[in-house]
N, C-alpha and C positions, 0 to 999 in steps of 0.2 A: 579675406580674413577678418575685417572690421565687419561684415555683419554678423558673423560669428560669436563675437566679443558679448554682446548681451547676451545670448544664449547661452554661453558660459560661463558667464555671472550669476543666472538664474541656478544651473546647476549646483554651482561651489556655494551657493548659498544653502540650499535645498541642503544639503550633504554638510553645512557645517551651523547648522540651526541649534546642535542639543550644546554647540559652545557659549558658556558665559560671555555674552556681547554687550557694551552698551549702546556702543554704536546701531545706527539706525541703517541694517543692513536692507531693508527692502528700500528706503531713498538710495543708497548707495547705488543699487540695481537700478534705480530708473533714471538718477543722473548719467550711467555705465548705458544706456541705452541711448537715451537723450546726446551725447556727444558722441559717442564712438564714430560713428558715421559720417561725423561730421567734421574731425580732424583731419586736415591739412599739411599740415606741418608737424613732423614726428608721430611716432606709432603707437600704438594703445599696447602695454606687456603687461604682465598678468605677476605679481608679486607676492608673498605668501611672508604673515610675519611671523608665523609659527603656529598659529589656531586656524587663521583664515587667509585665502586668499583675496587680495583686493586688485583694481585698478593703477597704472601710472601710465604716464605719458613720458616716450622716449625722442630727445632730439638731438642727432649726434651735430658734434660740432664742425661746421662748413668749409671749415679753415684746417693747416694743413697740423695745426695745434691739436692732442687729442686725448692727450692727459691729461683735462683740467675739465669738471663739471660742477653744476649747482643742482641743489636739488630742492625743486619750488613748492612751497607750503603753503597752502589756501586758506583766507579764514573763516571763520561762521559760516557751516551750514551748506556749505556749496562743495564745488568740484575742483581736479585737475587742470581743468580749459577756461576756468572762468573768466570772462573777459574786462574784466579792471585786475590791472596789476597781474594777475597771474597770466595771461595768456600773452602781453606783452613782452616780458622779460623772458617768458618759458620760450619762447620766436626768435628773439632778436640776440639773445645772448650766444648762440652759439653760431653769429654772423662773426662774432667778437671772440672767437675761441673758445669758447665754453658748452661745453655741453650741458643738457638740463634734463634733470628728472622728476616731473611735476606729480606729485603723489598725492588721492585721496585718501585724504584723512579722516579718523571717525566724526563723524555728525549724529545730528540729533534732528528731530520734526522741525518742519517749519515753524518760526513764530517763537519758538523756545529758546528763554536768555539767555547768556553766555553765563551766567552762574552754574545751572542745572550740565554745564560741560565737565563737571570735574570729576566724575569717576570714569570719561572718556579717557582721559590724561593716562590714566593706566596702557594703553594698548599706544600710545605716542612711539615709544620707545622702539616695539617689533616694527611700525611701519617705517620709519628712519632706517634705522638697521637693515633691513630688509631694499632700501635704496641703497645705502650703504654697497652691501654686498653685490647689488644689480650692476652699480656702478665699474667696481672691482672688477667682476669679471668682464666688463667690456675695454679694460687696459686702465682704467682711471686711476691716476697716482693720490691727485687732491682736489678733496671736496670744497667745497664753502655750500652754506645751508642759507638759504634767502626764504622770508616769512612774514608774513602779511597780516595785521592784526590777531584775533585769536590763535592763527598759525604762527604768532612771533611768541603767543605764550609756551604754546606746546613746544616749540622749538626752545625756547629759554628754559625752560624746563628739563626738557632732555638734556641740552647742554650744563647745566648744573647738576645732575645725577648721574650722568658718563661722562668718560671724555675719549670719545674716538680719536685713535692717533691721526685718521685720515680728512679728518676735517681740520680743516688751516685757518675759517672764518666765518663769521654769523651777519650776517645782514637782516635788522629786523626793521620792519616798513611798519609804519601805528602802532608801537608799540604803545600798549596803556597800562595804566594802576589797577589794581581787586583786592575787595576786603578778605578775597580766597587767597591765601599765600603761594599754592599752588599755581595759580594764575598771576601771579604778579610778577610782571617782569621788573620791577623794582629790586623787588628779592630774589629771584632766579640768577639775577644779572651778576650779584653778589659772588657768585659760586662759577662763573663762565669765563675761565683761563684762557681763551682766544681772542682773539682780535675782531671787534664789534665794532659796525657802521650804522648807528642808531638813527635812522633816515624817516622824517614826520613830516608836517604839511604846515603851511601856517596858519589854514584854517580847518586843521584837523579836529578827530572828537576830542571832546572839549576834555577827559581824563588823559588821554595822548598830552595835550600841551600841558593840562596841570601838573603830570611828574615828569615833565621834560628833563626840569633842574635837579631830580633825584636823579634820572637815569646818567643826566652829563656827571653830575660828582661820583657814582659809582664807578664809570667807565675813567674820570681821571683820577684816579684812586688804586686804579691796577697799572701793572708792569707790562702788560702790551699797550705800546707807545703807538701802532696802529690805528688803534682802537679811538673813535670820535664820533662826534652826532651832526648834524644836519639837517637845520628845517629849511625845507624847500617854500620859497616866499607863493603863494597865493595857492597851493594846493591844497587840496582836500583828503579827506582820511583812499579815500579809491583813488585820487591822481589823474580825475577825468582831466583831459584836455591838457595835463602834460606828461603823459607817458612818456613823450621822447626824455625828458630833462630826466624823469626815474629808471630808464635805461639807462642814459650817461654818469648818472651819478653813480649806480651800483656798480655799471661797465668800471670807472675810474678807480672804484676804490679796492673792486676785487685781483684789476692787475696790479697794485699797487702793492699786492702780500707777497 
């Protein structure tokens, strides 16, 4: 079935080409090629956010728990599987009861800033939803949404313009500042009525540590008591070399709702 997978992505693209996209549907198609093959652990499903069909990565959870999943958010430019922070947490969380639904998200060409993202932010919404709903029909009662630099905007975003009843919590990983208001988790954060685990590095990007202290006064400022930040001492914005401690941390804080 997984070789199948790109060739099906070529189709549903071919066939939904005359839709207003910004997303950078032919990378989409060659990251969709480039891993499908290659997953291991959970299965490549096919997601549709109501214009287009896209890729996710399904990984049910191990344990005998099977109501509780995350659904993992990638940032800048890349994939589902990628292997900092996303493909760690998309593996291990569902050793830990959790299941995970690691969804791409729209991109843009190689090389191209995180400003030039922001009329993507429009299509954030169907791809969420669209996990949302995947989840549901697999028996999932409650969500949490984990996200990983520009995927912690998109996702701060969403959560500030909806608010799903089925999501219980937001774990955002590098979250950083933007003179784009759409993109600033500063002000998104403002608007995000659940309980948030604002999880950074200590030697993360350098706009991550500079609104740390905006982001901590926002988060104690609201009514979910939950809700806290966390810089993790020596890490860096991707979390090479301690994956395990950002599994533990998120593992802790998500059983903890």
């Amino acid at each position: 079935m997984k070789k199948l997978f790109p060739a099906l992505i070529a189709i549903i693209l071919l066939f939904t080409a005359s839709y207003t996209q910004a997303s950078d549907l032919a990378k989409e198609q060659r990251w969709a090629e480039q891993i499908v093959d290659a997953i291991f652990d959970g299965e490549p499903v096919t997601l549709q956010d109501g214009e287009l069909e896209f890729l996710a990565i399904y990984t049910p959870s191990s344990t005998d728990r099977t109501s509780d999943a995350a659904i993992v958010i990638h940032g800048l430019g890349v994939h589902p599987d990628w292997d900092q922070v996303v493909r760690p947490l998309r593996t291990a969380l569902p050793e830990h009861g959790w299941s995970t639904l690691s969804l791409q998200m729209p991109i843009l060409a190689n090389g191209v800033g995180g400003n030039e993202y922001v009329p993507l932010f429009s299509e954030v919404a169907g791809r969420i939803e669209a996990g949302i709903s995947y989840l549901q029909q697999q028996g999932v009662k409650r969500i949490v949404i984990i996200a990983h630099s520009l995927g912690a905007a998109m996702a701060t975003y969403y959560l500030s313009t909806h608010k799903p009843d089925q999501v219980a919590g937001f774990v955002g990983i590098g979250m950083g500042s933007s003179s784009k208001p759409v993109m600033d988790n500063v002000t998104s954060l403002e608007s995000v009525d659940i309980p948030v685990l604002d999880l950074y590095g200590e030697n993360d990007l350098g706009d991550v540590v500079a609104s740390a202290e905006a982001r901590k006064q926002v988060l104690e400022s609201k009514k979910a008591t939950l809700s806290k930040q966390k810089m993790v001492p020596g890490a860096g914005h991707f979390f090479d070399g301690k994956e395990q401690i950002l599994i533990d941390e998120v593992t802790l804080w998500i059983n903890g709702l």
